[in-house]
N, C-alpha and C positions, 0 to 999 in steps of 0.2 A: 504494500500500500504506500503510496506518495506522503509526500507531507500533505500537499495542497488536498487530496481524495480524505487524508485522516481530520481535515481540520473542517471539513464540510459534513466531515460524518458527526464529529462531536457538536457541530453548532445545529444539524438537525435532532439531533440527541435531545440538546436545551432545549429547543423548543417545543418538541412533544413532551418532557418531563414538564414543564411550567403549565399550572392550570389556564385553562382558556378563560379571556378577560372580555368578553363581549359585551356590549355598553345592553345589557338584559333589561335594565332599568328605563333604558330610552325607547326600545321600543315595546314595553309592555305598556308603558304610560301615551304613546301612538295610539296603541289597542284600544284603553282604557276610552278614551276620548272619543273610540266612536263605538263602543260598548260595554253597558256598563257592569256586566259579568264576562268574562273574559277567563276563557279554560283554552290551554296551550294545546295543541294539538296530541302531543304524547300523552295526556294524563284525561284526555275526551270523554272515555267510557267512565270517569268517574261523576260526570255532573252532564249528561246526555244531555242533546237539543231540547229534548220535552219539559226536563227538567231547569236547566235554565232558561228557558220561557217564564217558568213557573216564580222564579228567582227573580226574575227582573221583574213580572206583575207586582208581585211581594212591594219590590223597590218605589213601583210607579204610586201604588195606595199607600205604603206608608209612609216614605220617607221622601220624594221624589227627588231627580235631581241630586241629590245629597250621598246617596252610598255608591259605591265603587267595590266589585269583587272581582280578585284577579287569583285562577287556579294554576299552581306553575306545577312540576315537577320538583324532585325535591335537592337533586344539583343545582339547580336555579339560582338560591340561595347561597348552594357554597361556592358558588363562583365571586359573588358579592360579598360574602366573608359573613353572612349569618342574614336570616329571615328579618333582623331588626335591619339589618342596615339596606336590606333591600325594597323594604317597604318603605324607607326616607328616601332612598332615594328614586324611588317612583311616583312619592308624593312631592316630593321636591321638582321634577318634572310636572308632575299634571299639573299642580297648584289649583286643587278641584277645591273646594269648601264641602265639609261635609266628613265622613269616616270611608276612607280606605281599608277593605279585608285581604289580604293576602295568606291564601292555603298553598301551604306545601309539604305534601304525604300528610304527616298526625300534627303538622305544624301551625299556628294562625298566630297573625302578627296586626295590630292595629297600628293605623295613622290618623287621626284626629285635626279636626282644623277646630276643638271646643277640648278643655281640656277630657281627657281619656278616661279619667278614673270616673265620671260619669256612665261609662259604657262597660269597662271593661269584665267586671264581675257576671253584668246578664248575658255577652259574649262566650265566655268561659264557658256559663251556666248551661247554657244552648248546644256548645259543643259536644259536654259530656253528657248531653242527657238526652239527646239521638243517634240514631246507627249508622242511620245514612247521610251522605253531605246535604243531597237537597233536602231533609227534614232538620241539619244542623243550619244550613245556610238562612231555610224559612223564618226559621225559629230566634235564628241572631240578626233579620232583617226586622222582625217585629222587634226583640228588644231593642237595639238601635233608633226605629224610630220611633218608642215609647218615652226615651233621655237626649233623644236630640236637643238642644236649646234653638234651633234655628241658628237665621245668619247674626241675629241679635247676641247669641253667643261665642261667635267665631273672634278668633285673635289670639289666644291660649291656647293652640294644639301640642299634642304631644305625641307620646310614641307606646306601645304599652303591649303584652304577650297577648291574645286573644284564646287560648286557650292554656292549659293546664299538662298538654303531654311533652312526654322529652322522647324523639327517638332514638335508639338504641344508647342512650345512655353519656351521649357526648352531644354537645350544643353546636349549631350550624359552623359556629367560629371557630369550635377545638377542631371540629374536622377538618375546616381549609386549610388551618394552619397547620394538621399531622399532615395533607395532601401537599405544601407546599414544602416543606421538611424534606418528607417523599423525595419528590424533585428535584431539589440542592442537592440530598444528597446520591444520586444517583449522577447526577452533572459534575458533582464532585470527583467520582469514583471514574469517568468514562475520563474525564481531564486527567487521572491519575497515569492510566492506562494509559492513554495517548503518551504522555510525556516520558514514561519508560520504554513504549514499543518505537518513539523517535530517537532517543537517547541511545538505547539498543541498535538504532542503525546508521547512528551518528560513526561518523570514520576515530573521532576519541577513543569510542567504546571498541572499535575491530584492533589496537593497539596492543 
């Protein structure tokens, strides 16, 4: 192998070791803007067309206008470094007024333009006390629009969990950051390699 063949091999190395950083936040909140339940195509079969029909009536009678649900996948998140920080920053793009919901697998995360702690407890409530998402999602659209304050309350938003589960035992941000670890050190280990199998056919070394 060349130098020049070994030092394109290690730089495609890096690149597949580094997670993909796709601006996920910009165009979910695209989405968001021209509907206002939003399931990503991989994760479909969980909130079917019928059912999100049913989800946005919910929206239309009780709250209108005002809620946002966006259903990702659950890498989604870890690409963004945890379900908080991806739901700021998707409301940080829309700049919608109202409560932004973001599902991801057993995950739910609130965005608030009034503060949160209003909401957050019957959100929860709703979660764990249906089986299915459209009977969770109904159920956290009526509490939502039961504490809404309106626009009269807007200006104190915040940020807050929407439910109550942890998957597998480590939070959206411990995992990005084992997956980026991951990647250093395997970037680390192929730079290692490279620099002893060039060293090795350095004319020093045939000496």
């Amino acid at each position: 192998m060349t130098r020049r063949a070994a030092l394109m091999a290690v730089t495609a190395a890096l690149i597949l070791a580094a997670p993909a950083r796709a601006d996920d936040a910009g165009r979910l909140a695209v989405d968001l803007r021209a509907d206002d339940v939003h399931v990503e195509p991989g994760v479909a079969a969980r909130l079917p067309p019928g059912a999100r029909a049913q989800v946005r009536q919910g929206i239309a009678d009780r709250d209108p206008g005002r809620i946002r649900i966006v259903v990702v996948a659950p890498d989604v998140p870890r690409r963004a470094g945890g379900i908080n920080l991806l739901a700021d920053a998707i409301g940080a793009r829309l700049r919608a007024k109202g409560t932004l919901l973001v599902v991801a697998g057993r995950n739910w995360w609130l965005n608030t333009s009034y503060p949160p702690a209003r909401v957050t407890a019957a959100v929860q409530h709703a979660a764990d006390s249906q089986r299915d998402l459209r009977a969770q999602l109904l159920a956290a659209v009526a509490s939502i629009g039961a504490v809404d304050p309106g626009p009269a309350g807007d200006g104190a938003g915040g940020s807050a969990p929407g439910s109550r589960r942890v998957s597998g035992g480590l939070s959206e941000g411990a995992r990005s950051v084992i997956v980026v670890a991951a990647g250093a050190g395997i970037a680390a280990l192929l730079a290692a390699l490279l620099f002893l199998g060039l060293r090795r056919g350095s004319p020093a070394s045939r000496r």
